[in-house]
C-alpha positions as CSV (number, residue, x, y, z in Angstrom):
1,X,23.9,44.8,157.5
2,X,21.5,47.7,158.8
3,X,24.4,50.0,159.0
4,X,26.0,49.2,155.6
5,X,22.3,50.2,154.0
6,X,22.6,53.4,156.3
7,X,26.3,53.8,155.2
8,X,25.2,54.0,151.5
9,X,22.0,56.1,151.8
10,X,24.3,58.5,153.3
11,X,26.8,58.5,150.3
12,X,23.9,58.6,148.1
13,X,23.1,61.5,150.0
14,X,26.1,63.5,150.6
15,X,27.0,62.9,146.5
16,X,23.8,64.5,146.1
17,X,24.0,67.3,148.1
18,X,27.6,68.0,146.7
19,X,27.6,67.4,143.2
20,X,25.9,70.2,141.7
21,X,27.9,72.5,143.5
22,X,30.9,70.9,142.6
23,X,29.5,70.3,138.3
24,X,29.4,74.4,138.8
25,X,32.9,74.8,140.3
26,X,34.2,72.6,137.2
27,X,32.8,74.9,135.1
28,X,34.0,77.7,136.4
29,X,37.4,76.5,136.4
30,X,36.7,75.3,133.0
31,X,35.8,78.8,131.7
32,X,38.0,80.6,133.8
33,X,41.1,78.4,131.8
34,X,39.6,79.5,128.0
35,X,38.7,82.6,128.9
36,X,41.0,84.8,132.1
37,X,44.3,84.9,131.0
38,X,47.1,83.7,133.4
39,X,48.6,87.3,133.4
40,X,45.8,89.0,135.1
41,X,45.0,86.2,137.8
42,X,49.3,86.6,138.4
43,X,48.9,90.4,138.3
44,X,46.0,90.4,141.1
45,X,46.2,87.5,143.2
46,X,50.4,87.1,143.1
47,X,52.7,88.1,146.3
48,X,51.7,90.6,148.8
49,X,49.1,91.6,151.4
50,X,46.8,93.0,148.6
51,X,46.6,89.5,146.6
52,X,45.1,87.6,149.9
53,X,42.3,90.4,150.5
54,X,41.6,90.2,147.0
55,X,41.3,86.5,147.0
56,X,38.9,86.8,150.2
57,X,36.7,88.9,148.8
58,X,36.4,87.5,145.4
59,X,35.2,84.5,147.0
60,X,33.2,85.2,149.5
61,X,30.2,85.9,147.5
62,X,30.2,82.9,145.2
63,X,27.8,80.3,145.9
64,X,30.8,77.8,145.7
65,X,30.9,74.4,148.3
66,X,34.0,72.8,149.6
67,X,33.9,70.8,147.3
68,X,32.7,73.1,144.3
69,X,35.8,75.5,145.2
70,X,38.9,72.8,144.9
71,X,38.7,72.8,141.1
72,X,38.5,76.4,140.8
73,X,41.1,77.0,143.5
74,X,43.1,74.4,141.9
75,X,43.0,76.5,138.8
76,X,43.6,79.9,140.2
77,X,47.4,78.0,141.2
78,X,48.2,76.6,138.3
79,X,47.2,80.2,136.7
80,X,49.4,82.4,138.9
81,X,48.0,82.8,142.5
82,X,50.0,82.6,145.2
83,X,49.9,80.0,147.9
84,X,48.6,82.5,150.4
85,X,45.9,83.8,148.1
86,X,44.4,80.5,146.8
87,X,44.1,79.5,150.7
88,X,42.2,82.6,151.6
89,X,40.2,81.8,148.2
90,X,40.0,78.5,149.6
91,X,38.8,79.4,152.6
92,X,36.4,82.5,152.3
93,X,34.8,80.3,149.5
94,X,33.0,77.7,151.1
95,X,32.8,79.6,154.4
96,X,30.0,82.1,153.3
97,X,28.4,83.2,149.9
98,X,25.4,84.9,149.0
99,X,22.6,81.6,149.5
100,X,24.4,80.9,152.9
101,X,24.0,84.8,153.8
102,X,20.3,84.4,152.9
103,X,19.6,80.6,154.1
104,X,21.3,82.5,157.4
105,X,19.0,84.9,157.7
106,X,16.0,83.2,157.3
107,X,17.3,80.1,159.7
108,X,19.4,81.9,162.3
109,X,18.4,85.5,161.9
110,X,20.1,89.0,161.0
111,X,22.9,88.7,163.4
112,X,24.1,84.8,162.0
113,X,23.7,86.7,158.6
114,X,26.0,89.9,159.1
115,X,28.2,87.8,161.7
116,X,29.1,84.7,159.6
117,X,30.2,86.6,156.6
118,X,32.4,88.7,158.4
119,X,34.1,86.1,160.0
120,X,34.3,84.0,157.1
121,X,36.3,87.0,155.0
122,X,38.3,87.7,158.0
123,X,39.6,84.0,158.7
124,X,40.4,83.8,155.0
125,X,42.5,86.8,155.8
126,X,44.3,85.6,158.9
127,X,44.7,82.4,156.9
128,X,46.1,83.5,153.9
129,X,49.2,85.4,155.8
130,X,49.7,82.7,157.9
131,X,50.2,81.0,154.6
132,X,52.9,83.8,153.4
133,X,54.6,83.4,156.3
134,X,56.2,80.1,154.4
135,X,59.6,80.8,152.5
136,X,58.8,80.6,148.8
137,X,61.4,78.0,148.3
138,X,59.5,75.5,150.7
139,X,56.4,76.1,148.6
140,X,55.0,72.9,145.8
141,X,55.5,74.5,142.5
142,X,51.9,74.9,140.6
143,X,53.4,73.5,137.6
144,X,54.6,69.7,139.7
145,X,51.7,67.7,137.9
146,X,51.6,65.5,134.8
147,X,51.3,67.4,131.5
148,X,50.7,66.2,127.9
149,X,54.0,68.1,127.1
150,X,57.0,66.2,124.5
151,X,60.2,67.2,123.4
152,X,60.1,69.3,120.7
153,X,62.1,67.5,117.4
154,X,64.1,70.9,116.7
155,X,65.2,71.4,120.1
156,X,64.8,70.6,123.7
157,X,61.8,73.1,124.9
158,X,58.6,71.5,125.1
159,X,56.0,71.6,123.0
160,X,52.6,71.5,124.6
161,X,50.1,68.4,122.9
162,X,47.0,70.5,121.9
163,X,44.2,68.0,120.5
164,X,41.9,70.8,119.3
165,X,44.6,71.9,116.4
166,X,44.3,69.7,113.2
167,X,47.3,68.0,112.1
168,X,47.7,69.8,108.7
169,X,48.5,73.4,111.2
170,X,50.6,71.9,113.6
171,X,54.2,72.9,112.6
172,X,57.6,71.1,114.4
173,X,60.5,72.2,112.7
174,X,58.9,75.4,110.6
175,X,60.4,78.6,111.2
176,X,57.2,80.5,111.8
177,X,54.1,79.6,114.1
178,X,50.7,77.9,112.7
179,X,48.1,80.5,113.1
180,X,44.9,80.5,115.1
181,X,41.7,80.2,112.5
182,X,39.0,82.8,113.5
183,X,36.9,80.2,114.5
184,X,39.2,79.0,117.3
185,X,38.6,82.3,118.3
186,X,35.0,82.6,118.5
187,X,33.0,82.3,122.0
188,X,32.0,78.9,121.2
189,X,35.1,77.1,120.9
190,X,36.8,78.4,123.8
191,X,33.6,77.8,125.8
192,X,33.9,74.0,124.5
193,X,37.4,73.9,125.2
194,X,37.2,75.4,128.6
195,X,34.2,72.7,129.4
196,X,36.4,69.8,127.5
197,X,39.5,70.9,130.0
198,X,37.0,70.6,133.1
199,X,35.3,67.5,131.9
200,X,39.0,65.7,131.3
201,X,42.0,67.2,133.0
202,X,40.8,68.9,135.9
203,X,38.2,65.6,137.2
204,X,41.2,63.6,136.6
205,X,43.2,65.4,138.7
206,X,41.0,65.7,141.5
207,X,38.5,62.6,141.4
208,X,40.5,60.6,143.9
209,X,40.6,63.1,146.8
210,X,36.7,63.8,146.1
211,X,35.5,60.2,146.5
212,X,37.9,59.4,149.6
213,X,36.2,62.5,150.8
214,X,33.0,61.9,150.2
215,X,33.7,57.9,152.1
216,X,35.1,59.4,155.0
217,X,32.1,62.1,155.5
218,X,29.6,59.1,155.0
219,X,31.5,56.8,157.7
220,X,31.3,60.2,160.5
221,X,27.1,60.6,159.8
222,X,26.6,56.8,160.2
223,X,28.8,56.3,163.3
224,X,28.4,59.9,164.9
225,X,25.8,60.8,166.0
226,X,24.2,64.1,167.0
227,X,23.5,63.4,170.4
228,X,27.8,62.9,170.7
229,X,28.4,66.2,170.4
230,X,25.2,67.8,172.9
231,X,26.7,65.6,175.3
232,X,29.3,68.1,175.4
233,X,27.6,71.1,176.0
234,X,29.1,74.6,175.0
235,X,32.1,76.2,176.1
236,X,36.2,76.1,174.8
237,X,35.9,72.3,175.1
238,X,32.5,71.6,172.7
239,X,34.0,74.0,170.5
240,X,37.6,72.1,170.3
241,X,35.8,68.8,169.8
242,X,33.4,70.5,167.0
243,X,36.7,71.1,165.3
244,X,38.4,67.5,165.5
245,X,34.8,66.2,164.0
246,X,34.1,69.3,161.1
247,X,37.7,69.4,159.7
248,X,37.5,65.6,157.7
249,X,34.1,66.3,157.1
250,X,32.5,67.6,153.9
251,X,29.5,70.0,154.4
252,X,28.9,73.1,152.8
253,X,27.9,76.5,154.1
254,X,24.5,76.4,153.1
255,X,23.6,72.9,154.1
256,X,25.6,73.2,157.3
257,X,23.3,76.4,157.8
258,X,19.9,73.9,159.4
259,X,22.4,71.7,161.1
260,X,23.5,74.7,162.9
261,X,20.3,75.8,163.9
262,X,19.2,72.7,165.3
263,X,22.4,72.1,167.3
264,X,21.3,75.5,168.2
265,X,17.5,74.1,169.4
266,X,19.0,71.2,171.1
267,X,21.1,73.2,173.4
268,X,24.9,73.9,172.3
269,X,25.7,77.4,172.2
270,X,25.6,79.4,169.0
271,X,29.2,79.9,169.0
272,X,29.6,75.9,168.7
273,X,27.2,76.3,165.8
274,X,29.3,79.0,163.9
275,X,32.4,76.5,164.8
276,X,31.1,73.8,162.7
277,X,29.7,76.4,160.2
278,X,33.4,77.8,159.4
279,X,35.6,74.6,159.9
280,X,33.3,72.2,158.0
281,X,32.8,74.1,154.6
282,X,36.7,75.5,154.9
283,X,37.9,71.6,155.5
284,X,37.3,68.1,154.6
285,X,39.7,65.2,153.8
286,X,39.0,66.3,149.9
287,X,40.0,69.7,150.3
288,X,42.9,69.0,152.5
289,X,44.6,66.2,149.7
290,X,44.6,69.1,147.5
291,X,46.2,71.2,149.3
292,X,48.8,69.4,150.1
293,X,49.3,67.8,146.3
294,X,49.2,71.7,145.0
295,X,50.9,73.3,147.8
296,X,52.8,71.2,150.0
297,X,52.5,70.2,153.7
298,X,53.9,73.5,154.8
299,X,50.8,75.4,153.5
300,X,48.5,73.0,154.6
301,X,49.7,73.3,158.4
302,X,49.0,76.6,158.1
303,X,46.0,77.0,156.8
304,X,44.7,74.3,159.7
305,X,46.1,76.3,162.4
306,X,44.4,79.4,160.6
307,X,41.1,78.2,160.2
308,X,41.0,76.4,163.9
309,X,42.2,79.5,165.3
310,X,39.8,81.8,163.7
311,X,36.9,79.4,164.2
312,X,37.4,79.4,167.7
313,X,38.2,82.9,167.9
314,X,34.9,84.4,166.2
315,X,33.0,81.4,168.3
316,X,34.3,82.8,171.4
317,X,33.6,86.7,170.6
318,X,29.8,85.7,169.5
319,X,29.0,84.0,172.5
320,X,30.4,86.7,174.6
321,X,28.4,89.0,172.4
322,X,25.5,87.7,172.8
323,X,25.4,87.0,176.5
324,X,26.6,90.9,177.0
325,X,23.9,92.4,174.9
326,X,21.1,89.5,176.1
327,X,20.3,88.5,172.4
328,X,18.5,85.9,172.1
329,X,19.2,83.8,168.8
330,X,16.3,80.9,169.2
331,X,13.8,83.1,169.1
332,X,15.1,84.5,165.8
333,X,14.9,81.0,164.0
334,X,12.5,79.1,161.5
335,X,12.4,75.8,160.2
336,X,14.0,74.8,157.1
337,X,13.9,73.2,153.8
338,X,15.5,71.3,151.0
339,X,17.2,73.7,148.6
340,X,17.7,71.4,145.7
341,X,15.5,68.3,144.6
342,X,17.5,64.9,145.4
343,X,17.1,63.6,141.7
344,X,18.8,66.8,140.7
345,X,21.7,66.2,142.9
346,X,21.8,62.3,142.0
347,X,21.5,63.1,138.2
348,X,24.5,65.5,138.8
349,X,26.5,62.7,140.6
350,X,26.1,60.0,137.6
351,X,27.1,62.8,135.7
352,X,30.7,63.3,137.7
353,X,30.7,59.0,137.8
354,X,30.8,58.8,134.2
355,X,33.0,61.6,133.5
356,X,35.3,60.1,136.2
357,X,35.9,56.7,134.2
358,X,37.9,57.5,131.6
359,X,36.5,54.4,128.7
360,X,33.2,55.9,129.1
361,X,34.2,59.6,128.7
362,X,35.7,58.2,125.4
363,X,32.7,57.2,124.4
364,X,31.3,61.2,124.7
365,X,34.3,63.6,125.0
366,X,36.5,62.7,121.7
């Protein structure tokens, strides 16, 4: 029974902590959909070498969580991307952004702080042409989900359902187009139709992978505890095992930054911090789903192995960094606080609850 209560304080708290992050990466999708046309996200983050850089170091500094990042990732496919570019958005993302630089600095010091963002851009890198290396044709179409699309009653192209047009404009069998009022032009409406779209479409689609997420990080914190992984030490082995346990998890860059640092205090090397700090934020069982429902399981191989890889890659070369030049990063750290009030994040997760049921959204969103 104690555990259970522990089980759901931990939920409680993990919806908190991720829900405003991910109420902001809704509406950025959201207004991303009204307002970017699908040309220019195909023109800069399609094929090629270029697209994946791009998509690294568009996302690098936005203060986006792992879960914040899956509806606007989710929405950069369906626009265009490529497969390789939305995993090295996907990646670079959560890994880093400008409060994690700062929370890094102040918790870990200048070398966390110019170290983790660097590593962070270039893992997105690595990841994303790992992703290209996939033929095209083995790639999930963007365009697999469920649409509000009919058959047309002149023809057999589909005509998309759009609720926002009155009935008396829409035209079926009429030789000439119904024409956009001005007012469906203005910044309001395609703000409210760029919020309606993240409020209804885009929660639908992800919801499901976000609570299962969500359940599964609550079940490691209650039956994982901290003094597992010091048991371990540092070295190539804590650093594997730090992968197996950050990959399902959910934790985001900033929040993972304290947890770091007193993994850090309690002895693991800081290394085996940075290895939770990239794989957690870059994976979790919410993320992953995703993936593989936008992109298939080829790309979601890949961007494992690339994220593993780099993590312990960058782990290893810090370590070896710091024992060459003697830098000492313990006596470079402070104590930390809480970023956001809890009734703030709980507030934003009854929020994401009701929007999630679809009678009571009714009731709202018409």
């Amino acid at each position: 029974m104690e555990q259970l209560t522990v089980l759901a304080i931990n939920f409680l708290d993990l919806s908190a902590e991720a829900s405003p992050w991910l109420l902001l990466g809704l509406l950025i999708a959201g207004l991303m959909k009204a307002w970017v046309p699908s040309k220019v996200l195909s023109k800069h983050l399609g094929q090629g070498k270029s697209a994946i850089i791009k998509a690294a170091l568009i996302g690098a500094p936005l203060p986006l969580c792992s879960c914040g990042v899956i509806p606007v990732a989710t929405e950069l496919r369906r626009s265009g991307a490529s497969a390789s570019a939305t995993s090295s958005f996907l990646v670079a993302t959560p890994e880093t952004g400008i409060d994690s630089v700062s929370v890094s600095y102040a918790l870990l010091g200048p070398v966390f702080a110019i170290y983790r963002p660097i590593a962070a851009v270039m893992s997105a890198i690595v990841t994303g042409l790992l992703v290209a290396t996939i033929k095209e044709e083995d790639i999930k179409s963007p365009h697999h989900h469920k649409s509000n699309e009919k058959k047309g009653c002149c023809g057999s192209k589909p005509i998309i359902k759009v609720e926002e047009v009155p009935e008396k404009e829409k035209s079926c069998c009429a030789s000439k187009k119904a024409l956009p009022t001005k007012t469906e032009n203005t910044f309001v409406s395609k703000t409210k139709q760029g919020v309606y779209y993240a409020s209804t479409k885009l929660i639908d689609d992800i919801i499901i992978w976000l609570f299962i997420g969500l359940i599964f990080a609550s079940l490691v914190r209650t039956f994982l505890p901290e003094e597992f992984l010091l048991s371990y030490g540092s070295g190539l082995p804590a650093m594997l095992l730090m992968i197996v346990i950050s990959i399902p998890m959910y934790i985001c860059a900033t929040a993972s930054t304290p947890i770091a640092a007193g993994f850090i205090l309690a002895g693991l090397s800081p290394g085996t911090a940075l290895v939770f700090m990239m794989a957690g934020p870059a994976t979790n069982i919410s993320t992953l789903g995703v993936i593989r429902n936008e992109m298939g399981s080829p790309v979601l191989i890949r961007y494992l192995l690339g994220v593993a890889l780099c993590a312990l890659g960058f782990a290893l070369l810090l370590d070896f960094g710091l024992n060459f030049y003697d830098i000492n990063i313990s006596e470079q750290m402070q104590h930390s606080h809480e970023l956001l009030p809890k009734w703030f994040g709980l507030s934003c997760a009854g929020l994401i609850a009701f929007l999630s049921i679809k009678p009571l959204r009714r009731v709202l969103i018409k």
